[in-house]
C-alpha positions in Angstrom: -9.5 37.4 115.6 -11.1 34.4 115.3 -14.9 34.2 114.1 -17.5 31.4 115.0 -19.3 29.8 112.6 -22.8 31.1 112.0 -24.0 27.7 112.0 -22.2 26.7 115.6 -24.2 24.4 117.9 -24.4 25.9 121.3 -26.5 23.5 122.8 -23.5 21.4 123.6 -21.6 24.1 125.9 -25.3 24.9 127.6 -25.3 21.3 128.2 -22.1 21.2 129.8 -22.8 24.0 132.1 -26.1 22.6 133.2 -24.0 19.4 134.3 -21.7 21.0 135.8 -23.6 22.8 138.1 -26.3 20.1 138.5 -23.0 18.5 140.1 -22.5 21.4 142.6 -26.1 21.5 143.6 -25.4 17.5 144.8 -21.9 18.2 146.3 -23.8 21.2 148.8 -27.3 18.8 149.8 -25.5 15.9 152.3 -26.8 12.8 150.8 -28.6 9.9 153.6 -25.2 8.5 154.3 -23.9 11.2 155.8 -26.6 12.5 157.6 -26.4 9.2 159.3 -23.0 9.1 160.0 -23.1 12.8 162.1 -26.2 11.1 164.1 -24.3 7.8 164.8 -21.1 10.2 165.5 -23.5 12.4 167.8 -25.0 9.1 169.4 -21.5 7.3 170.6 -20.7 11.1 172.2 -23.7 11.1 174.2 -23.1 7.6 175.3 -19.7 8.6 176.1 -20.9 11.4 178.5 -23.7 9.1 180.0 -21.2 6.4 180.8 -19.0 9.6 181.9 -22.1 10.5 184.5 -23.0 6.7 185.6 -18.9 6.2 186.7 -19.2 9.8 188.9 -22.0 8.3 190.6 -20.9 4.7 191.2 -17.8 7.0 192.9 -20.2 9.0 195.2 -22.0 6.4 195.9 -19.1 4.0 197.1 -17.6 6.8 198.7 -21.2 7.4 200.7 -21.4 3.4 201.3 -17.8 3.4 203.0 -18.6 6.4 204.6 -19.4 5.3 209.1 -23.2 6.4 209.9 -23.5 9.3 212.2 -24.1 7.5 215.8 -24.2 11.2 217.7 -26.7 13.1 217.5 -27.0 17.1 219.8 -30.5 17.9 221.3 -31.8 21.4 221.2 -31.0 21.4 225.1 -27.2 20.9 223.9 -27.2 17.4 225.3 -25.5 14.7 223.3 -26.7 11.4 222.9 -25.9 7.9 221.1 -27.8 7.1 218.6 -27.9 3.7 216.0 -29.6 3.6 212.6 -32.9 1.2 212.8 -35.8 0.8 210.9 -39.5 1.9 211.6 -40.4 -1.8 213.5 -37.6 -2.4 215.0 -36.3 -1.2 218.9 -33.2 -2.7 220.7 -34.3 -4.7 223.7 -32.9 -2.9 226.3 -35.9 -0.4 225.2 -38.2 -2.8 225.2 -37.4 -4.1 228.3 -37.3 -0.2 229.7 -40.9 0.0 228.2 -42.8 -2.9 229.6 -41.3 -2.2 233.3 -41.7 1.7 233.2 -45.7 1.6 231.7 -46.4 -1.2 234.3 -44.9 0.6 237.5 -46.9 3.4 236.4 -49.9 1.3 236.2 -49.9 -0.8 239.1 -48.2 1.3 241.4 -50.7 2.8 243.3 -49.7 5.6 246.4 -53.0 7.4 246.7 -51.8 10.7 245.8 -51.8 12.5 242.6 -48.8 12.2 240.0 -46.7 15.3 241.0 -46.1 17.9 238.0 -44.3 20.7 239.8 -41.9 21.1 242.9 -44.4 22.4 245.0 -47.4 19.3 244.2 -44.2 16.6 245.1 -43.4 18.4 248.4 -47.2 18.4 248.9 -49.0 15.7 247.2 -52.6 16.1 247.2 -55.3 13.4 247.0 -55.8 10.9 244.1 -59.9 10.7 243.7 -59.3 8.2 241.0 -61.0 8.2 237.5 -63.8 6.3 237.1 -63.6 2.9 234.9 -66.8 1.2 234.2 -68.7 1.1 237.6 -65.2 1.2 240.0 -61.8 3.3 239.4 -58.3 3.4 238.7 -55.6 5.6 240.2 -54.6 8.4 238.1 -51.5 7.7 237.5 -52.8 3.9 235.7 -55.3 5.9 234.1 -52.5 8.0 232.5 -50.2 5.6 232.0 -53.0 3.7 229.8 -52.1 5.4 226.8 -49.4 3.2 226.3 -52.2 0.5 225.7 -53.4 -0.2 221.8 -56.8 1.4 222.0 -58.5 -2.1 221.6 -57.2 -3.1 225.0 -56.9 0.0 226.9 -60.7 0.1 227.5 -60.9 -3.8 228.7 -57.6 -3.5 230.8 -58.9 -0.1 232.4 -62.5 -2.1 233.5 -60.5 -4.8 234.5 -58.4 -2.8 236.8 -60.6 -0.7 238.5 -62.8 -4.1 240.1 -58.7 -5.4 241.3 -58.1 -1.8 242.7 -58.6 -1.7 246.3 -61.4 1.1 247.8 -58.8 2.0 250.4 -56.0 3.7 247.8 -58.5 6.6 247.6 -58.6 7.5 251.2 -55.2 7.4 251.7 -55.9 3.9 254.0 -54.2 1.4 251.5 -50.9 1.8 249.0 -49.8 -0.5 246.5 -46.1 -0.9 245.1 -45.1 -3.4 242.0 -41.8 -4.7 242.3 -40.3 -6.1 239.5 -38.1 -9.2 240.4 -37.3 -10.8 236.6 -37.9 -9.1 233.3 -36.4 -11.5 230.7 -35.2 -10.4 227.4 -38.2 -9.6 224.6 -38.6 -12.4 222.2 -39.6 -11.4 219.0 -42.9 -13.1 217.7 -42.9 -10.8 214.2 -41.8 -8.2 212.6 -42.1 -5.3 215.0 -43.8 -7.2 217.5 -42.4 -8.9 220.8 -43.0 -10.9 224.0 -41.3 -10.3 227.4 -42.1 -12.4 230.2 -42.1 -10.9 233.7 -41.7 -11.9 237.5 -42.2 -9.2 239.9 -45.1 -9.0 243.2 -47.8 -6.6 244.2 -46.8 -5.2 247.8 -50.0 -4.3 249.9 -49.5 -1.7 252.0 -52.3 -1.1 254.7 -52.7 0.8 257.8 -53.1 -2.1 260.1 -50.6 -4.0 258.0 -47.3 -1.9 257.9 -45.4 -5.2 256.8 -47.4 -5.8 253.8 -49.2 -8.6 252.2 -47.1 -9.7 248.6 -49.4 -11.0 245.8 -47.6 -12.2 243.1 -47.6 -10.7 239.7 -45.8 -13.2 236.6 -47.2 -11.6 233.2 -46.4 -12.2 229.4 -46.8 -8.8 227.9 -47.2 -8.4 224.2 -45.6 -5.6 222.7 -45.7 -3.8 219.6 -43.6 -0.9 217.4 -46.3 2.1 216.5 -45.1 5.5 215.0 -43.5 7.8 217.4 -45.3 10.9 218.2 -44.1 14.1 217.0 -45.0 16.4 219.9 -45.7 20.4 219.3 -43.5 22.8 221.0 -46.0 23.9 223.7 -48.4 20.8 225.5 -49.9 21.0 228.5 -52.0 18.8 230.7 -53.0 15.1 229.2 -51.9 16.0 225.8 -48.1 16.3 227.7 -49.1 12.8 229.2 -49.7 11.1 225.9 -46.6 12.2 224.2 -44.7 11.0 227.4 -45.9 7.6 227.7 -46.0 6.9 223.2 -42.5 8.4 223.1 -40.8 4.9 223.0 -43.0 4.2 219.7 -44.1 1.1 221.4 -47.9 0.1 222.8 -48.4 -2.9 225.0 -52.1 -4.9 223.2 -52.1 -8.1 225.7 -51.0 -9.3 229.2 -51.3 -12.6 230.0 -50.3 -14.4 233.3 -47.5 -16.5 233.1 -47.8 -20.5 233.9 -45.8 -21.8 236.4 -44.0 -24.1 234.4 -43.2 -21.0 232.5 -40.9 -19.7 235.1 
């Protein structure tokens, strides 16, 4: 057996010991540097993932790009119809065109019986007693077509009107037909806003004048894109009216006559 010395030092192996677990205690706590190499590690994955993510929807989206717009389009009736992507100010011409002639039949064509709604009011059309306009009146069917007027000019145009409309429409003694003869194509004078120039006459029908007397009718009509209305399910009466004549999303705001060297 062997014996220490009384007088042994152990300070030195207590020393040791300390050291050598003072060096465990480091090796366990991450020092700075590699804390920051896990978040620079961590970093590059998540920028791996994100460029992941942006290359799945450059795909989707080239694949939506190259992918032909939907032109037909089913009504609730079960009626298909063609349709073409535009934006909110602009309208083909052809519905331009359709526009200007359909709003100003309705307005100058005057046959001294009301606008038929139902079978039985077109087999038997009953009286139109007009609607007065400032101290004369219009026809019904102008008055109603007026809502296709900006609100500005419907009032002048109505006033207007009612002094050019003859007394004799609302006794059933005088009719008057327009007859469109040139519509040209709209121009466009801005965005969402055009010109169409017209040639057409006013046929005079009277009772002592079967042939007719023509008055001649050359207009510039200014146009303009509005919103669409969006029409409830159920309308009756001059609510029904309104829709009808804004459905195009247009509104006429000036007519001008046409010069002659215009034509």
């Amino acid at each position: 057996m062997t014996l220490m010395p009384e007088n042994f030092d152990y300070s030195h192996e207590e020393s040791a010991e300390d050291k050598r677990l003072r060096f465990l205690e480091r090796q366990a706590q991450p020092s700075k540097k590699d804390v920051f190499a896990l978040f620079t590690v961590a970093t590059f994955a998540l920028l791996l993932i994100n460029l992941f993510g942006l290359f799945l929807l450059y795909g989707n989206y080239s694949n939506l790009v190259r992918k032909k717009t939907p032109t037909l389009v089913q009504l609730e009736t079960g009626k298909s119809i063609t349709v073409a992507p535009l934006g909110s100010d602009e309208r083909t011409p052809k519905v331009v065109q359709k526009f200007v002639v359909d709003t100003l039949t309705l307005l100058m064509n005057w046959s001294g019986t009301l606008p038929a709604t139902t079978v039985e009011e077109a087999a038997n059309p009953k009286p139109d007693p007009g609607v007065k306009a400032g101290r004369s009146k219009v026809s019904n069917s102008a008055w109603q077509a007026s809502f296709a007027l900006s609100e500005d000019f419907r009032k002048e145009f109505l006033t207007t009107l009612a002094t050019l409309t003859p007394t004799g429409v609302f006794n059933g003694n005088t009719q008057v037909t327009l007859v469109p003869l040139t519509v040209q194509p709209p121009q466009q004078i801005a965005e969402g806003k055009w010109k169409v120039k017209l040639v057409a006459n006013l046929i005079v029908f009277d009772r002592r004048d079967n042939l007719g007397s023509v008055i001649p009718f050359n207009k510039e009509v200014f146009v303009q894109a509005v919103e669409a209305p969006n029409p409830p399910t159920e309308t009756t009466g001059i609510t029904t009216v309104i829709y009808a004549v804004r459905a195009s999303g247009l509104e006429i705001t000036a007519i001008r006559d046409l010069e002659q060297e215009d034509l």
